[in-house]
N, C-alpha and C positions, 0 to 999 in steps of 0.2 A: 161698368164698375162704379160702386158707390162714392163721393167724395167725401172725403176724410170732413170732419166735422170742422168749422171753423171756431179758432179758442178767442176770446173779447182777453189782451193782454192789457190791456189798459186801464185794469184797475186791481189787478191784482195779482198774486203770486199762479202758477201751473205746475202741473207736473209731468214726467217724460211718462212714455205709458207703463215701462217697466220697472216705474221707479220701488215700488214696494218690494219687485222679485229682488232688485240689486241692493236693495238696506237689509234683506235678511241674514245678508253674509251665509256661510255653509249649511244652513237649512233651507239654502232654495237649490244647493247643487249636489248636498250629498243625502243620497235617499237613508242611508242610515240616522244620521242626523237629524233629520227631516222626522220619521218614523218614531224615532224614539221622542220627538219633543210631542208629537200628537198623542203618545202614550202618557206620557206625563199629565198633558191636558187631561184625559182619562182621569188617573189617579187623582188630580185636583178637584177633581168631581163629584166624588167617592166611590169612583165604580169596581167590582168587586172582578168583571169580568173586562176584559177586552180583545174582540176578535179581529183580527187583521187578514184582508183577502188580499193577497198578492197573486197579481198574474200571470202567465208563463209568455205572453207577447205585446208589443205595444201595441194602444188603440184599442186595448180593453181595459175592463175597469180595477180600479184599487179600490178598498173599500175598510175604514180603519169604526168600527161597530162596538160603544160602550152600553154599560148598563148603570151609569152614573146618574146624578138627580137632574138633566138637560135643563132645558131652557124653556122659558115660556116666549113670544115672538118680542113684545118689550122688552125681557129679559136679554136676548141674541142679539138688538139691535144696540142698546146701552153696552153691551159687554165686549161683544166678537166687533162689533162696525167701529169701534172708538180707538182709533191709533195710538197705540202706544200705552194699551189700557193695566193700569196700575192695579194688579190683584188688591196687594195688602189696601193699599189703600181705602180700596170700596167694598172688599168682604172678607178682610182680615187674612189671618194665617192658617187658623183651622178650617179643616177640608167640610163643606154642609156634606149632607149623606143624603140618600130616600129614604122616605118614615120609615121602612123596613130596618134600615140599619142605622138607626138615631143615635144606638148608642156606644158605634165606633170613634175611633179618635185620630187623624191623621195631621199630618203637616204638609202644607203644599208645597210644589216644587217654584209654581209661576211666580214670576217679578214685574217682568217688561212686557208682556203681551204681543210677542212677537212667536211663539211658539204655534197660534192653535192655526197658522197661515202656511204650516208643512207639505201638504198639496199643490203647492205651487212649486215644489221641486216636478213635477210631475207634468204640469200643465199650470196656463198662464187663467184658468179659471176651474172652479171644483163646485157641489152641491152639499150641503150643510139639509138634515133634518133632526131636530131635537124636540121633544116632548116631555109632557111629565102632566100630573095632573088632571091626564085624560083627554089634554089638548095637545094638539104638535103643530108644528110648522116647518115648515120646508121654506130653501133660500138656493139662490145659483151667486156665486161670487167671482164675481170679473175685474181685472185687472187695467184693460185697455181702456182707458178714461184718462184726458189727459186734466180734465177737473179736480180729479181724488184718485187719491192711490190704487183705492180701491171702489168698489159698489155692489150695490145689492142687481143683478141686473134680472131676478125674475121672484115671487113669493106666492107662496101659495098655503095652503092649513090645511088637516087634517084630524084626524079622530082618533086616539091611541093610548093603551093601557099602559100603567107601569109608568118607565121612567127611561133615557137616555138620550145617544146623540149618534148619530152615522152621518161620516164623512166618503163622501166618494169621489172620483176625479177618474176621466181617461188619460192613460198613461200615455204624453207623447215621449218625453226625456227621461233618462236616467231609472232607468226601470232596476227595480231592484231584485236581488236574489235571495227566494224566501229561505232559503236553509241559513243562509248568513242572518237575513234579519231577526230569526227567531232565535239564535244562537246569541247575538248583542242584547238583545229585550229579553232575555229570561236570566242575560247575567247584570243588566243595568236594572231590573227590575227583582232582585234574587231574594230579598231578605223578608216581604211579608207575605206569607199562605194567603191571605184574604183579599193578596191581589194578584190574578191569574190571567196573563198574556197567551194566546194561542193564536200562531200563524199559519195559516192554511189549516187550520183547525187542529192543530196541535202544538202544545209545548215541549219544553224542556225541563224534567222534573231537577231537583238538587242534585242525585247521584249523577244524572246524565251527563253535567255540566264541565263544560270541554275546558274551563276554567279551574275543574276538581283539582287540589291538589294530593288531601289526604282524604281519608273518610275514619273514624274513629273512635271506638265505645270506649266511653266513659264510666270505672267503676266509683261508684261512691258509695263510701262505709254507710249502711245501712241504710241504704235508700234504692231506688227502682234504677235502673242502669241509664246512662242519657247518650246519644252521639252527637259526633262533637265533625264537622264537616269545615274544611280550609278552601278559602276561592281567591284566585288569583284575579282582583276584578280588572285588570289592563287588559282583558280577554275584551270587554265591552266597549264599546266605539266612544260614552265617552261614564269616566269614571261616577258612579254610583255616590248620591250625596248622604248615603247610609254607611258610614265604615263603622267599624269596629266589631262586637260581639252583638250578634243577635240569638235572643231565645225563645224559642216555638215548645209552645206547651202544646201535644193534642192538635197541631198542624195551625195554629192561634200564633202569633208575634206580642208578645210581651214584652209593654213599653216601647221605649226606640233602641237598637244597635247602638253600642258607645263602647270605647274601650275603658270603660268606667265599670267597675263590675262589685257592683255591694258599694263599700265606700271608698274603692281603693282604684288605683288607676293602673291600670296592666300595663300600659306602654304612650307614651306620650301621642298622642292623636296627630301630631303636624311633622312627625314622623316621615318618612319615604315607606318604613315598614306598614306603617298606620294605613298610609293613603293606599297601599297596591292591594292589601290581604283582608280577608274577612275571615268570619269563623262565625259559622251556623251553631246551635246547639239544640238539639233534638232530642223533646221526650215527650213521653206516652201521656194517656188520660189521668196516670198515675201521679204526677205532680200538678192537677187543675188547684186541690184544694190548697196547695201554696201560694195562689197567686189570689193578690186584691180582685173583687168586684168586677171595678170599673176595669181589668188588667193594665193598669199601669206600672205595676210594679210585684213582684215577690213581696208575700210576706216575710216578715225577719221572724226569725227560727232557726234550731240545730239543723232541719234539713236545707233550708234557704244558705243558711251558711255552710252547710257542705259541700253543695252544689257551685256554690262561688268560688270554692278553694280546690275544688277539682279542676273547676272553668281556667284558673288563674294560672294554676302550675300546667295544663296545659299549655296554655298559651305563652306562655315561656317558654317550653320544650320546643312551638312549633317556631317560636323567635329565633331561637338558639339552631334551628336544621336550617330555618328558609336563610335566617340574615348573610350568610356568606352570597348568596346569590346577588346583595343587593352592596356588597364590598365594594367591586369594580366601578358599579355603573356611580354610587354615590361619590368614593372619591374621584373621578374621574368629572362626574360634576363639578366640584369644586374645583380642582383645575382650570376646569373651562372659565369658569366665573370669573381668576384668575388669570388668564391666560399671559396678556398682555408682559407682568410682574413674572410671571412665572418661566417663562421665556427669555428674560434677560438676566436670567441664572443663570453658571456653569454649567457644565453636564454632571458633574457630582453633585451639587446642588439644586439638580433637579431631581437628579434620582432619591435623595433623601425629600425633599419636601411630599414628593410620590409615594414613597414608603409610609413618612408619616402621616399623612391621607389615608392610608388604607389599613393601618393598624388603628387607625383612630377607630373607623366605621367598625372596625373588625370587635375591638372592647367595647364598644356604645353602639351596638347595631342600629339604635333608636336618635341616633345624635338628627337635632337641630339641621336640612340644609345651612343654614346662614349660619348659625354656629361655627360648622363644618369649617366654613369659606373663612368666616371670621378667624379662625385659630390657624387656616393655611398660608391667610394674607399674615401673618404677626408670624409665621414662622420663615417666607419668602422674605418679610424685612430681618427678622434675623439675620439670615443666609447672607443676604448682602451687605447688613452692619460688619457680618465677622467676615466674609469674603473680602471685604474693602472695597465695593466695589462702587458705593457713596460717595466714600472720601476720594480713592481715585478718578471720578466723575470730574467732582469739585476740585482738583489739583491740577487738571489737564487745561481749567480754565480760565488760572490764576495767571496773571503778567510779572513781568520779572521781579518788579519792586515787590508785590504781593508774596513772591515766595523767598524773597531776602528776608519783607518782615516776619514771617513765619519762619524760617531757620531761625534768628536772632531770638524772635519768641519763646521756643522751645529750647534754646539753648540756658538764657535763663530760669525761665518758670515750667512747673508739673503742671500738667494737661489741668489734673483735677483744681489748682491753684489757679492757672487763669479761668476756668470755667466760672471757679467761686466768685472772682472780684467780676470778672467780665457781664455775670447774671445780676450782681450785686445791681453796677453803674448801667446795665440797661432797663431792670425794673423800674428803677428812679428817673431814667429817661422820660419812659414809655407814663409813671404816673403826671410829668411835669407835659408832657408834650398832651398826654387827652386834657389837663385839664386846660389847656390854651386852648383846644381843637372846640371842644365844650362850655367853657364860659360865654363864647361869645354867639353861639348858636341858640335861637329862639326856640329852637323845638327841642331842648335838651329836657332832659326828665331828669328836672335837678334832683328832686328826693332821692330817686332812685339811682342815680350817675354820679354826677356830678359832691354832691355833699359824703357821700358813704366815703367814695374816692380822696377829699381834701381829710377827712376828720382820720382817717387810715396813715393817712402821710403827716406825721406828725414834725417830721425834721424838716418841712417847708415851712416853718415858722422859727426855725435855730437850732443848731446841734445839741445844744443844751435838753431838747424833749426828745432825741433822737434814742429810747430806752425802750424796752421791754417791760420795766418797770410803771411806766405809765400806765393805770387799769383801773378801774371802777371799782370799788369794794363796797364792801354792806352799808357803811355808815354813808359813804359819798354818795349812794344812791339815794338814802333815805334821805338827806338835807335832798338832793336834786327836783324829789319827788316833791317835797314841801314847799320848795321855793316857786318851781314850775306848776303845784299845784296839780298834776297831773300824773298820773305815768305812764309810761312808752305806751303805743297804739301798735297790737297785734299786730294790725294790717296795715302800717307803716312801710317794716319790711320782713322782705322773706326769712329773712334769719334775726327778727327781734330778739330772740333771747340770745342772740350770739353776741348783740349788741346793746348793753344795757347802759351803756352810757350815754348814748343817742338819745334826746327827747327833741318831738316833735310840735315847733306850735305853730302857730297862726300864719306869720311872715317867717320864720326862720327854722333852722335846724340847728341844735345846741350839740356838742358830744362836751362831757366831765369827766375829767381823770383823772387821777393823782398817783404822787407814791408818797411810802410808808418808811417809818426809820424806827429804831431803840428812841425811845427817851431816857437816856441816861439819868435825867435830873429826877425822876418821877418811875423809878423799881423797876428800869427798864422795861416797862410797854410801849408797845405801838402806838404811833402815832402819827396822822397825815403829815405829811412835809411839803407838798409843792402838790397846789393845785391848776391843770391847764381848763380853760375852757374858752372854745372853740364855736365861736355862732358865724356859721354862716345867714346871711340874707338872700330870700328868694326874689328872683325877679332882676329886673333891672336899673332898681331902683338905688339911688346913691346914701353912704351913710352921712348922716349929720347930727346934729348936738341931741338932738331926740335917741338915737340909735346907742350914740355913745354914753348918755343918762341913762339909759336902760340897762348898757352892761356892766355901769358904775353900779347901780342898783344891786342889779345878782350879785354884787361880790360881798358888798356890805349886807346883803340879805345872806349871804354863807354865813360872814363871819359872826352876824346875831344868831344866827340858828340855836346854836345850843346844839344841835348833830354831829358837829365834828368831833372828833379825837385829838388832841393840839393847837396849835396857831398858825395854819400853814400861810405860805407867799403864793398871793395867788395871782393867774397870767392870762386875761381875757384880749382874745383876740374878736372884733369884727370883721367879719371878711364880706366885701359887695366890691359890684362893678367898677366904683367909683367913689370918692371921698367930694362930698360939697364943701363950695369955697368955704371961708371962716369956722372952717371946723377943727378942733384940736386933734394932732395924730395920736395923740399918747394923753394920758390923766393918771394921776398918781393916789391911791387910794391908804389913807393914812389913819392910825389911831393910836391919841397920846405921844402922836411924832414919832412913833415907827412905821415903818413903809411896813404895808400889808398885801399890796396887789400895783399894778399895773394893767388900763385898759387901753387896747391898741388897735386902731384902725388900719386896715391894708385892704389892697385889693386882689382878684386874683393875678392882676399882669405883675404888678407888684411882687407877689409870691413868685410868679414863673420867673421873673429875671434877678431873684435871688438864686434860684434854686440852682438857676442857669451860671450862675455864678461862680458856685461852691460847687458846682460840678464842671470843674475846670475850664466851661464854656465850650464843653466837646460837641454843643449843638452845632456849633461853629465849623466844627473839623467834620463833621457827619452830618452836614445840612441835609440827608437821601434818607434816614433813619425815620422810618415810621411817618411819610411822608404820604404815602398812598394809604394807610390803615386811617382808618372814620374814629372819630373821638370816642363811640359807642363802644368799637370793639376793642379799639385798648383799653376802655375802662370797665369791660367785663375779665379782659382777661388776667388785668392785676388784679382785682376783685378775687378771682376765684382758682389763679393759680399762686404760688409761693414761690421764689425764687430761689435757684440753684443753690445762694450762697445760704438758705435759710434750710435747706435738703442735708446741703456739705455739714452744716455746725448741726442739727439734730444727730446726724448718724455719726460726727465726733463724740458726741457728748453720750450717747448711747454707749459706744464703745469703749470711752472714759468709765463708763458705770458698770459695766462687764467687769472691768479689768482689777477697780477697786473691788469687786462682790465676788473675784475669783481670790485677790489677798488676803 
């Protein structure tokens, strides 16, 4: 007995001998898999035929025989020897052809290059001969090599007309049954005429197809009759990357299968209906002259369009017979997806959620899986919002003092009233606690976090700004824009124009805002009244008499403007980390000896232990609040959600405006 070969580990990686068979996953152990991925190879090729010799015992041969454009020997060693060889990559998407048929059009199926190695479900080595050109070559491919996965382990050339590629192998494993395999390849392979599978030297025509559901002529008002054929492709081991409507002119495939038919969409392709069903369409040499040239498409025409609205309102009819079939299994899906939720319903509560499951699929035979799941989960939280089966969760695991204060709560105040105040004093929580979380973090994305967040919260600088009224209008933009010299930068942020108060400069981030009153003195118009304006500083750097000159500056630069409407009192704050020593907190901005403005330095700790202040210090009583959430995500989520109590007062005030407009 020979001794196994010795492997040099010592400088580099190995591999076990079976390592290729066992990374194929089910194309090294299910010969339909197997079979049909070598068929594909075929098709990638361009081959028009492919014969497959299956044999009736092991330890004879299999033989998978195309008429595709093969290989030249550089060609098979660059392509088939290169592990893990990336179609697209090195020859694109379209299928090459033989000069004979140059001027076919196809799409390949390959990606990973793991498919043309299907032989090895069979046996741990196989023989490769392909040609083209008039030259061929022959190859034996072995397995057992613990240097590479694989090898070339014999090569030899030949002399050969034409074009293709024959694969063979003796079958020790997993031998397969030609009836079955030719029954999966004529329905994984069903939709173009000009490419024809025969095993054991014969196929399965359209009618034969054990996947048939209907078969069915098509009248079309003055045009030549068409048939119209339904295949159930879950018949095929593994689904067909061709769904929808395909159309054979004259035994030809015209363009590719889509449930896209003219310009209109018959039924959503991602579908469960989409994915299992197909529909052939069948007609004579009598419709060649409506199709393009190159056949990529119908010409547009009264016949082109009658032929689509035959197509279409069929495929509705056959929507409307097969979709009950596919009721059960899809709601029943969704369930599962659910399962977990859906199990800690009542028994009444399961059976409705079941119900509407399957009246859902029952009206939208075409719905969305995840859709599906999506509208069963929102109906599962229904079920247990109105079950109570939430609240009694939460109640079972309350301690005594916890449901005293809850009695007492609800003995004073309506559910909807504490909601209101209680959303009110935790949004303002949640803005004062991120910007603590966030100021002092170096990796905060102050543009983007931190400043949107401070210039939003306007009542951390005094109850006195705490308004609605506060807002940007035409005229205080325009001074802003003059003074700043600028305006706002698109790409600043995502919702600039939502925020046009905001400008952006070098070191800092400004927000301007004002309100409006009657001038009584002056014919009663409009005119500004109080303007706030709000710089934050970036970075961590401290304000000092420079910083504070600068927003003495902007104020006195408003009020020369010539922009405004009136003489408003204006209220600049700086906001930075820190205030340097000898610097004034406050400066008073004056003209002709009336006060005009006021500029005030603070920082943000500053700000938080006001805010903490006037918020009764309930940080204090709920030191555990928002203790584990990141500065980032509370400052997204004040950001971009609204608070109950701002829900409560819209839908008051709507219902205020009913009530007057029904008077």
């Amino acid at each position: 007995m020979a001794r196994p070969k010795k492997v040099d580990t010592s400088t580099g990686s190995f591999f076990e001998e079976d390592y290729l068979v066992r990374s194929l996953g089910r194309i090294a152990h299910d010969s339909e898999v197997a079979l049909t991925e070598l068929v594909a190879n075929a098709w990638d090729a361009g081959a028009s035929l492919v014969d497959i010799t299956v044999p009736g015992i092991r330890g004879t041969g299999l033989v998978v025989q195309d008429d595709g454009h093969g290989m030249s020997a550089a060609q098979f060693k660059g392509r088939w020897m290169r592990l893990g060889y990336d179609r697209i990559k090195h020859q694109g998407v379209q299928v090459e052809f033989p000069p004979d048929r140059s001027t076919w059009r196809r799409k390949a199926y390959g990606r990973n290059g793991v498919g043309r190695h299907g032989l090895l479900c069979f046996a741990d080595q196989y023989a490769v001969e392909t040609w083209r050109e008039g030259k061929g070559a022959g190859f034996e491919i072995g397995t057992q090599s613990s240097e590479t996965p694989f090898r070339i382990t014999k090569e030899s050339s030949f002399l050969r007309q034409g074009s293709g590629t024959r694969l063979s192998v003796v079958v020790k494993r997993h031998l397969p049954d030609p009836d079955r395999i030719r029954e999966i390849l004529s329905a994984r392979f069903l939709h173009d005429p000009q490419f024809v599978v025969r095993v054991n030297g014969q196929s399965v025509s359209l009618a034969d197809q054990s996947g048939l559901i209907e078969r069915m002529p098509l009248n079309i008002a003055g045009c030549r009759e068409a048939e119209a054929f339904v295949v159930d492709s879950t018949r095929a081991a593994k689904s067909t990357i061709y769904q929808g409507i395909a159309f054979w002119v004259n035994g030809r495939l015209v363009g590719s299968p889509s449930w896209v038919v003219g310009s209109e969409a018959v039924i959503d392709g991602r579908a469960r209906f989409a994915k299992r069903y197909s529909i052939v369409v069948k007609t004579d040499d009598g419709w060649t002259s409506e199709v393009e040239a190159d056949w990529a498409r119908f010409k547009a025409g009264s016949k082109t369009e009658a032929l689509f609205e035959a197509v279409r309102q069929y495929a509705q009819e056959v929507l409307g017979k097969l979709s009950t079939n596919l009721v059960e299994e899809s709601s029943e899906e969704a369930l599962v997806r659910n399962r977990e939720d859906f199990k800690g319903l009542s028994q009444l509560g399961r059976i409705e959620v079941a119900s509407f499951a399957r009246d859902l699929v029952t009206a939208n035979p075409t719905v969305h899986p995840d859709t599906l799941s999506a509208a069963v989960q929102a109906l599962i939280n229904l079920e247990k919002s109105r079950g109570g089966a939430g609240l009694l969760e939460k109640l079972t695991k309350l301690d005594d003092s916890d449901i005293e204060g809850l009695d007492r709560l609800l003995s004073q105040w309506t559910v909807r009233d504490a909601l209101s105040v209680l959303d009110e004093i935790d949004h303002r929580l949640a803005v004062v606690t991120a910007i603590e979380k966030l100021c002092g973090d170096p990796a905060t994305d102050e543009l983007h976090t931190l400043h949107p967040l401070v210039t939003q919260a306007r009542w951390l600088f005094g109850p006195e700004f705490d308004s609605s009224e506060y807002a940007s209008n035409v005229s205080l933009r325009t001074a802003t824009e003059k003074i700043f010299d600028k305006r706002v930068s698109p790409r600043a942020f995502v919702n600039a124009r939502q925020r046009p108060d905001i400008v952006v400069l070098a070191d800092a981030t400004c927000s301007v805002v004002g309100t409006e009153s009657f001038d009584s003195t002056n014919a009663n118009l409009m005119r500004i009244q109080d303007v706030l304006i709000i710089e934050l500083k970036k970075g961590k750097s401290a304000i000092g008499r420079e910083e504070m000159n600068q927003a003495d500056g902007y104020v006195q630069d408003f009020l020369g403007s010539g922009a405004l409407d009136g003489a408003p009192m204006f209220r600049a704050f700086v906001v930075g980390y820190e205030i340097a020593a000898k610097t004034s907190r406050e400066k008073e901005i004056k003209e002709d000896g009336v006060l005009r403005g006021r500029v005030i330095a603070t920082t943000y700790g500053q700000l938080t232990r006001t805010a903490h202040q006037r918020l009764f210090r309930l940080k204090e009583r709920v030191p555990a609040r928002y203790e584990d959430v990141s500065g980032a995500d509370l400052s997204a989520r004040v950001m971009q959600s609204a608070s109950q109590a701002n829900l409560v007062l819209v839908e008051a005030a709507a219902t205020k405006e009913a009530c007057v407009g029904n008077l």
